[in-house]
Structures are given as C-alpha cells and as structure tokens.
C-alpha positions in Angstrom: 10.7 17.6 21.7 9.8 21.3 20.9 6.6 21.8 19.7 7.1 24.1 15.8 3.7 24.2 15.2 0.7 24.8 17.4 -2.9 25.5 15.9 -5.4 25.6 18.8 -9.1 26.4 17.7 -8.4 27.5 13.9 -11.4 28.4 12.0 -11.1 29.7 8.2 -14.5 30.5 6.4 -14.9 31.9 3.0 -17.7 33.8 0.9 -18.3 36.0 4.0 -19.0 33.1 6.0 -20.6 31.0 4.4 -17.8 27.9 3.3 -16.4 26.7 6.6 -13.2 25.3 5.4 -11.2 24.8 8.7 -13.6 23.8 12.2 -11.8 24.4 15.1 -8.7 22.6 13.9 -6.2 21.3 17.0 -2.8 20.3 15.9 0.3 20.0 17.6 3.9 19.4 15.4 6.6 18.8 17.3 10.5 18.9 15.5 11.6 16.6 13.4 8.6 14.9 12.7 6.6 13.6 10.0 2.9 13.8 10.1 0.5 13.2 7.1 -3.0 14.4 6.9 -5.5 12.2 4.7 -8.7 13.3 3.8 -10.8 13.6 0.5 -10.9 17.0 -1.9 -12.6 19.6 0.1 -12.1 18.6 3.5 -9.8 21.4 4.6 -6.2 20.0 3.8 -4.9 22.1 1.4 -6.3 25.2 3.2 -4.6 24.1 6.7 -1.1 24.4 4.7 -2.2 27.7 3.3 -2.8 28.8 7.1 0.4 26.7 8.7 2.6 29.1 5.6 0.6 32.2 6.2 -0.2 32.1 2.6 -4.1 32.3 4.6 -5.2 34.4 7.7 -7.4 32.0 9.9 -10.8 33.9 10.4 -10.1 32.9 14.2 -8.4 30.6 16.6 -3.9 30.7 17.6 -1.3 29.6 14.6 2.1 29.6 15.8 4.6 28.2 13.6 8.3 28.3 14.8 7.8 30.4 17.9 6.1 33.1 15.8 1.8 33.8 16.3 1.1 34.0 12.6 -2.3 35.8 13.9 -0.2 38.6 14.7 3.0 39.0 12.5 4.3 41.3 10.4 6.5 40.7 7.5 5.0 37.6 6.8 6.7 37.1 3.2 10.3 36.9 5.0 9.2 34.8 7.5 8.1 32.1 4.9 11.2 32.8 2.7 13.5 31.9 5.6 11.4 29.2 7.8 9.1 27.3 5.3 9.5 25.7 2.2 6.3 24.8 0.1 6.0 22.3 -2.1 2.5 21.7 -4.4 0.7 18.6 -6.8 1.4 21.5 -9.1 5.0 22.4 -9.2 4.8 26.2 -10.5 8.1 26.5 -11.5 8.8 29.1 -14.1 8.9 27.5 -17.8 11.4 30.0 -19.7 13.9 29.1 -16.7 16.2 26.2 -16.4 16.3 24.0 -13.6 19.0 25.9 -11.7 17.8 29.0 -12.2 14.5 27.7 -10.8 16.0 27.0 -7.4 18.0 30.2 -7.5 14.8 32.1 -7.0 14.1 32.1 -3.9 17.5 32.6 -2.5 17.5 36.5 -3.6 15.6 36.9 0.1 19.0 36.0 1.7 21.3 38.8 -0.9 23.5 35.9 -1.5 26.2 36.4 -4.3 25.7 35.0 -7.8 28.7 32.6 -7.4 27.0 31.4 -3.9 23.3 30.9 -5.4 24.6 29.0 -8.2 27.0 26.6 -5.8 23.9 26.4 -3.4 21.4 25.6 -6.1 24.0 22.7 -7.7 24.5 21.2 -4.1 21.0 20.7 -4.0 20.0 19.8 -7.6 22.6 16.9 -6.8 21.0 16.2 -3.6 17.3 15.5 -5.2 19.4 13.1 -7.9 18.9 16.3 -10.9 23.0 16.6 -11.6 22.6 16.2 -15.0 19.7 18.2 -15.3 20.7 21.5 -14.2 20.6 23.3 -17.1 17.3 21.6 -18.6 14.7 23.8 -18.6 11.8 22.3 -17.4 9.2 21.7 -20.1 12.2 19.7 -21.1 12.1 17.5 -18.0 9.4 14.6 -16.8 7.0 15.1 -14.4 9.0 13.5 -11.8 12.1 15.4 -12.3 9.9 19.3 -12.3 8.9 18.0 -8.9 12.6 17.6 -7.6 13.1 20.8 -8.8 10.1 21.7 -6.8 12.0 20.1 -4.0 15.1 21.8 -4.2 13.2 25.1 -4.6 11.8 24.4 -1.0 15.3 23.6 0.8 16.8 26.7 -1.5 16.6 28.6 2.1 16.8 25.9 4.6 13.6 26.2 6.1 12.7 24.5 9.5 9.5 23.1 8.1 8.3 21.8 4.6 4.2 22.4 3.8 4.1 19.2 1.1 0.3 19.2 -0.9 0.0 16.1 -3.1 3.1 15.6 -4.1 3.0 12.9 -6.0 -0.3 13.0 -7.6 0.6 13.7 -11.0 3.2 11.4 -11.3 3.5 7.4 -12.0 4.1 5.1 -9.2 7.7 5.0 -9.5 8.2 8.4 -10.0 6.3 9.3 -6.8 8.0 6.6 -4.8 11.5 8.3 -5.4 9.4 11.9 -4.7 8.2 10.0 -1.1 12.3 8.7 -0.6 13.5 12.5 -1.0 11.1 13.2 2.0 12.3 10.6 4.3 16.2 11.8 3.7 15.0 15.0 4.3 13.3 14.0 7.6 16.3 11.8 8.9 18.3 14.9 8.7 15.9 16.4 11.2 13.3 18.8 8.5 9.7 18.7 9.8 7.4 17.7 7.3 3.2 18.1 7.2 2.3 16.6 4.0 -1.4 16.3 3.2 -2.6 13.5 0.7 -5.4 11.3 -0.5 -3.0 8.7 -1.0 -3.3 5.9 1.8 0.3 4.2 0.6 1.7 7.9 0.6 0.3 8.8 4.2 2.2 5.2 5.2 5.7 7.0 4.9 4.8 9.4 7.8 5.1 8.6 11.3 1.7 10.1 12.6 -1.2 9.9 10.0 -3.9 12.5 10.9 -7.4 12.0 9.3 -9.2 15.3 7.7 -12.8 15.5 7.6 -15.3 18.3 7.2 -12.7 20.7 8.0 -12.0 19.5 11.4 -8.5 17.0 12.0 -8.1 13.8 14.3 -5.2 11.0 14.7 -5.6 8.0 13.1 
C-alpha cells in the first residue's frame, strides 16, 4: 500500500528549547489504515497531529503527508482544507450557527455554490445519523451529537486523512461508542485515520496501536 504519511526523525521543542515535545518520532501511515497512538497527557500526542496537519512546524526531522514535505510547503492552509480533516476532544464549532451551517464552513475553500454546500452538508449530516438535527444550533445539541457535527465538518472536503484527538473524551460511554462506529464506516470506505487517545478500549478499534511516551512513538 502507498505510504500517506512518513515522519522520519521529527523533533518539536518549545520555550526556545527547552520542552522537548516530539524525540525523533519515526512513523510510517500507509492508505487506508487505522492506527491509534496511546499515551498519557504530555507525552507528545496531540502535538504529533498538530505537526501531521501542519497546524506545527517540526523544529527538525522529514513530514510528508500525501506526497507533500510539510518542511517545505507553501500554502499550507489549502493543503489542510483539501487533504486533512481534524477533528478535537473539543469540538470548536461555532455556537450562533446551526448544525448545517457548521459544516458549510469549510467548504468556501472549494467556491462551491450555496445550493451545492447546503446538499453536501445534508448528505453528510445524514451520514453521521444528525438528519433531524440540521438546523439545531448546537448549544441546543448533546455532547455526542456537537461531535458528529465535528465529524461531518472534517469530511466537509473529503480529505485523504482524518487527525482524530480524543474524541470521545467528553462524552458517555454510549455516546462515544457511536463516535468510535462513525470512524470504522469511515475507514471501511478507504479514509486514513491517526487517532490519538488515552483510552485503551478506544485504541482497540484501530488496527495498529502505537504507544507514546516521552515524546518518542513505538508499536505495541
């Protein structure tokens, strides 16, 4: 299978130095898979997905991520409109909006018509099991639902790859395990997944669980 992500070396510090997040991270994604990485708070997870989405330069080592060296590109803010789709513990979507307008947003990238993002954003409210939700704005929604909005945010684009941080850790048990369903649909129709976790029952959903410690990555 193609490798779409290759991190050879990474190293991120912070406070000039000082906080080595990431230490000489090796990993190897290949399409169509669906990896987990476990690991307590502050052992580098979240700041490996922040790096993988060029949300983070590395401070040195190779990131490419769908054929493109993240070390070295430009535009960076198309790239992770069209390729990646993130998806975080916290769902930041925007209160004053409703639930399709939410996963409208990111579709203005692509100049799509206003009759084409709204089809698109029903298509894939439906898809996460939000049809009668659409227009719920979403202080008015449960915890479980904001984070299917979150979900259908991410595909708005159909990236390659989804960055997943925690994404159930807000949320009941039941609400969590329907969160953890939507990402093995998602993966049987061929999406790559990294999703980072704390959770050993949530890592048990991915086929290759990765262990993070001290900012440095091995397979379980």
């Amino acid at each position: 299978m193609n490798k779409i992500i290759s991190v050879k070396n990474l190293v991120k510090t912070f406070e000039r130095g000082r906080v080595r997040a990431l230490n000489g991270v090796n990993l190897e994604v290949s399409e169509g898979e669906f990896i987990a990485i476990m690991g307590p708070s502050g052992c580098g997870k979240s700041t490996l997905l922040h790096v993988l989405g060029g949300l983070e330069s590395p401070t040195s080592g190779e990131v490419s991520v769908c054929g493109v060296d993240l070390c070295r590109a430009k535009k960076l803010d198309s790239f992770r409109a069209r390729k990646i789709g993130f998806i975080f513990q916290l769902h930041n979507l925007i209160p004053v909006l409703t639930a399709r307008e939410n996963v409208q947003m990111p579709m203005f990238e692509l100049k799509l018509s206003s009759k084409e993002r709204n089809e698109k954003a029903e298509k894939l409210l439906r898809l996460v099991g939000l049809e009668d939700r659409m227009d719920f704005v979403s202080p008015k929604l449960s915890g479980g639902q904001r984070q299917k909005v979150a979900i259908a945010r991410a595909l708005a684009n159909d990236p390659r790859i989804l960055l997943v941080d925690e994404p159930t850790g807000n949320l009941d048990s039941a609400s969590g395990h329907e969160i953890i369903q939507i990402f093995e649909r998602l993966n049987k129709d061929g999406r790559t997944i990294v999703l980072v976790t704390h959770d050993k029952e949530i890592a048990e959903h991915a086929s290759i669980i990765y262990q993070m410690k001290d900012g440095q990555i091995s397979e379980k």
